[in-house]
N, C-alpha and C positions, 0 to 999 in steps of 0.2 A: 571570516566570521568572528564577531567578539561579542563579550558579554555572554548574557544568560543563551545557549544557543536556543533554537529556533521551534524545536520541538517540545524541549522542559519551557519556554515560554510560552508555547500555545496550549499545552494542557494546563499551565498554572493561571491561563487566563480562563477558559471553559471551569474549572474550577468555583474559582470567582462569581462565575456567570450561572454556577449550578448546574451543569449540564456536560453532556458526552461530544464527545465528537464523531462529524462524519468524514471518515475518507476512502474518499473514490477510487477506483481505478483505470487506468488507459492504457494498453498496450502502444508503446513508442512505435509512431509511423501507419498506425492503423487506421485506415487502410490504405494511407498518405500520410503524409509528412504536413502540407497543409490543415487536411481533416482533422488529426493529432492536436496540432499545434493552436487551430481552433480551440479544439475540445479547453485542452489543457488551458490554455489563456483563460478562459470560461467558466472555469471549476470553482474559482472562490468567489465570484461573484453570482454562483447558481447556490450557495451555501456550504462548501469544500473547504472544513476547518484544515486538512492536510493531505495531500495526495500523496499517492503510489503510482509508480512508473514502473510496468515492467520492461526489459530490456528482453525483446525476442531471441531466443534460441532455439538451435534443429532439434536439441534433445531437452524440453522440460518438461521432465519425470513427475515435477507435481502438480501438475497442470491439467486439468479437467479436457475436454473437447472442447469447449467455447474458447479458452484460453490459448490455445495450442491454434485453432485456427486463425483468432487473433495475431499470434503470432508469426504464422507462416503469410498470413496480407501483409506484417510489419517487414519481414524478411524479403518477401516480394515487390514489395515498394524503395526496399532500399536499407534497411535500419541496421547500423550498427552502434554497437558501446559509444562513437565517439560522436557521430550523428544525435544520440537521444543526450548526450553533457549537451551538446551546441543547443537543443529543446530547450532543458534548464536554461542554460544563460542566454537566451531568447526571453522566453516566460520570468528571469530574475529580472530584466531591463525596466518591467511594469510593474511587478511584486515582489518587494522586498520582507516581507513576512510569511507567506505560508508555509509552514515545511514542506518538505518534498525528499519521499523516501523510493528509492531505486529498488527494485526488486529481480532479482532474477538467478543466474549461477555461474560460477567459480570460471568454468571455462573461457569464456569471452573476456574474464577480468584477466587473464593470464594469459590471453593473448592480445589485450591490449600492453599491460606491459607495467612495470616499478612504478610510474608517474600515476596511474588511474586512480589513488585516495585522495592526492592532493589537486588533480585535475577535476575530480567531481566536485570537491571544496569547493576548490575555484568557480566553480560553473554555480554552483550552492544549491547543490545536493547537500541533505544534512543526516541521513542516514542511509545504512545499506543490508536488506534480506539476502543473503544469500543462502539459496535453499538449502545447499548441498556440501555447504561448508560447517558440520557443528564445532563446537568447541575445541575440542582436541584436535581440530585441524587447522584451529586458525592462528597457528603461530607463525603466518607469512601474513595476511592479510591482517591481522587486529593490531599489531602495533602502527603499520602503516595509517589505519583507518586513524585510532587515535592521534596520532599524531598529526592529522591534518583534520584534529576536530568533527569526525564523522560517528556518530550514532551505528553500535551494533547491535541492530533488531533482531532479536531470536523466536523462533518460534516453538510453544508449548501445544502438546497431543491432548487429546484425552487418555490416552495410554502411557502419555508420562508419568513415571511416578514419583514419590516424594524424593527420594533421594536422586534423581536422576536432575528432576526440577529444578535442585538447590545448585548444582553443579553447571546448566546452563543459564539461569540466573545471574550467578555470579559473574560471569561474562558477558550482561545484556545490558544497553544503556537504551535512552530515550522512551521505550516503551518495549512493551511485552505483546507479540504478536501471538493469541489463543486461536488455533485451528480446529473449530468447534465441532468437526467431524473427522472420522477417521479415511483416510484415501485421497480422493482426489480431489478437486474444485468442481465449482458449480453442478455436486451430482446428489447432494441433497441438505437437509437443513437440522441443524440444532436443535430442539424443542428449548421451551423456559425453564421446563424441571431441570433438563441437562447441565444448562447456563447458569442457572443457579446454584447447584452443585457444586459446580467446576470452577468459576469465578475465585470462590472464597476460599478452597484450596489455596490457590497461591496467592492472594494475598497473605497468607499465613507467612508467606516468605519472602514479599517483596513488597517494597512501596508504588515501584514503577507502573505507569498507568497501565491498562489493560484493554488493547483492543482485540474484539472479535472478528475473524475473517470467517473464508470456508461458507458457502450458505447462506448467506445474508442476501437479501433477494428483495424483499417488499419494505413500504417504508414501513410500515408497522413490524417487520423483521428489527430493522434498523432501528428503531425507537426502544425494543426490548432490549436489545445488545448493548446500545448507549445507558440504558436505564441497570441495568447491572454489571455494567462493566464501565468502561471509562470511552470505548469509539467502536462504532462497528466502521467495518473493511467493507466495502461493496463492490465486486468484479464482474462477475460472470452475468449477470442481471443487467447492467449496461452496456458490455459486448454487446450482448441478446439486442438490444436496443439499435445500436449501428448495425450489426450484421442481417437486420430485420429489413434497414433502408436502406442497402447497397441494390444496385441495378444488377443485371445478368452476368455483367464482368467482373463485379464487387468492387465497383467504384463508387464513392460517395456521390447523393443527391443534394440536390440543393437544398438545406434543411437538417442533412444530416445528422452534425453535430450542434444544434440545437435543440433535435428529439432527447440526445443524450444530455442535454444540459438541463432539458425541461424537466428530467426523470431524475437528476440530482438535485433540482430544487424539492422536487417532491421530497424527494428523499431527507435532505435537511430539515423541511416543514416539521417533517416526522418527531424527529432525530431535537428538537428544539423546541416541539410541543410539548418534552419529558425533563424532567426537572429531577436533579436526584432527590434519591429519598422517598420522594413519591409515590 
C-alpha cells in the first residue's frame, strides 16, 4: 500500500461529499465461502463506503447470538484466518479502494503465526479490531501491524471514561470504533439523546473519525449514526437477513446474498440522504 492509505482517504473523501459512511458487515464464509464471497464482492456497489470482516471464532465473548451463529455456519463451512486474507485478495483483484477492516480476536492471530500483519497487508486488509487485545497488551501485535502499514481500530464504551479514553486513543489509527451500547451485539439500540451525548465527548480528544457500531439496525438507525457521528457499523441486522433465507440445513438460496445486498443499498439510501450539519 502507498500513499495516503485507504481508510484516511475514504473518510477524507465522504468529508468532501458531506456525509458519513456506511460499513457493513459479513461474517467470513457465512454460510459458504461462495455466499460470502458474493456478498462481499457486492458490498460497494450496493453503497458499502468500507467493510468489516469478521474472522469466526469458538470463543467471541463480544458477540451477541446473531453474530456467534454467524460464526459457527463460518466455522462449519470451513473458515479460517488464512481462508478469509485469500477473500480479501480475491475481492482486492476487482477493488482496489474500499477499505476493508478485519475484525475479530487475538487467538486465531497467534496461531496463525509472526507473518499475519504483513500477510493481511499483502492480501489489503487495511486495518485490524481486535476485540480482546486493548492497549497495554498490544506490545506484540502493534508494532507488527504498523510496520506493515495496518490501521489500529480501537474500540470506545459508554463506560469509558475520560482518562481511560485518552490512553486508548492514543494508540488508535484510521478511525475510532464507538460501541454504542453496553454488553453484547445486536441485543439492543443507542437512542439520539445517548449519541449525541457521547459523540462529542471524544471528539474532545480526538480528530479521528467516529463510527458507530453495537445497534445499528434500520436505515433510519444508520442515517442518525452517520449524521452525528462520522459511519455507522451495521452487523447483526444483515446476518438477520441471510439467516432468514437459509433452507433447513442453512444452506444459502438462490437470492441469498442479494437479499443482503438489497438491505445495504437501503441502508446506504439512508446513510446518503444525510448531509452533515443538517
Amino acid at each position: 500500500m502507498t500513499g495516503i492509505p485507504r481508510i484516511a482517504a475514504r473518510f477524507a473523501a465522504l468529508r468532501a461529499e458531506g456525509r458519513g459512511a456506511l460499513i457493513p458487515f459479513l461474517e467470513a464464509f457465512d454460510p459458504d465461502r461462495a455466499t460470502a464471497m458474493e456478498i462481499l464482492r457486492g458490498f460497494p456497489g450496493a453503497g458499502a463506503d468500507l467493510i468489516e470482516i469478521g474472522c469466526p471464532f469458538t470463543d467471541p465473548m463480544a458477540d451477541g447470538p446473531t453474530v456467534q451463529r454467524a460464526g459457527q455456519r463460518g466455522l462449519k463451512a470451513g473458515a479460517t484466518l488464512a481462508g478469509t486474507l485469500q477473500m480479501v485478495r480475491e475481492f482486492r483483484a476487482g477493488d482496489a479502494a474500499t477499505p476493508i477492516i478485519l475484525m475479530g480476536y487475538y487467538n486465531p492471530i497467534l496461531s496463525y503465526g509472526a507473518n499475519f500483519c504483513a500477510d493481511a497487508a499483502a492480501a489489503g486488509v487495511d486495518g485490524l479490531i481486535i476485540v480482546d487485545v486493548p492497549p497495554e497488551e498490544a506490545d506484540e501485535i502493534e508494532p507488527q501491524a504498523r510496520a506493515a502499514g495496518l490501521d489500529m481500530i480501537r474500540l470506545i464504551a459508554p463506560t469509558t471514561d475520560d482518562a481511560r479514553m485518552i490512553k486508548v486513543l492514543a494508540a488508535t489509527s484510521g478511525f475510532i470504533y464507538y460501541v454504542a451500547i453496553t454488553g453484547i451485539t445486536g441485543t439492543r439500540s443507542a437512542t439520539g439523546a445517548e449519541l449525541a451525548e457521547a459523540i462529542p465527548r471524544i471528539r474532545k480528544h480526538t480528530k479521528l473519525p467516529i463510527a458507530i457500531g453495537f445497534g445499528v439496525r434500520t436505515p433510519e438507525q444508520a442515517a442518525e449514526a452517520a449524521r452525528i457521528a462520522d459511519g455507522a457499523v451495521v452487523a447483526s441486522a444483515l446476518i438477520d437477513v441471510l439467516a432468514a433465507d437459509l433452507d433447513a440445513e442453512g444452506h444459502a438460496k438462490p437470492g441469498t446474498a442479494q437479499k443482503v445486498l438489497d438491505q445495504v443499498a437501503a441502508l446506504a439510501s439512508a446513510v446518503r440522504s444525510v448531509k452533515k450539519g443538517a
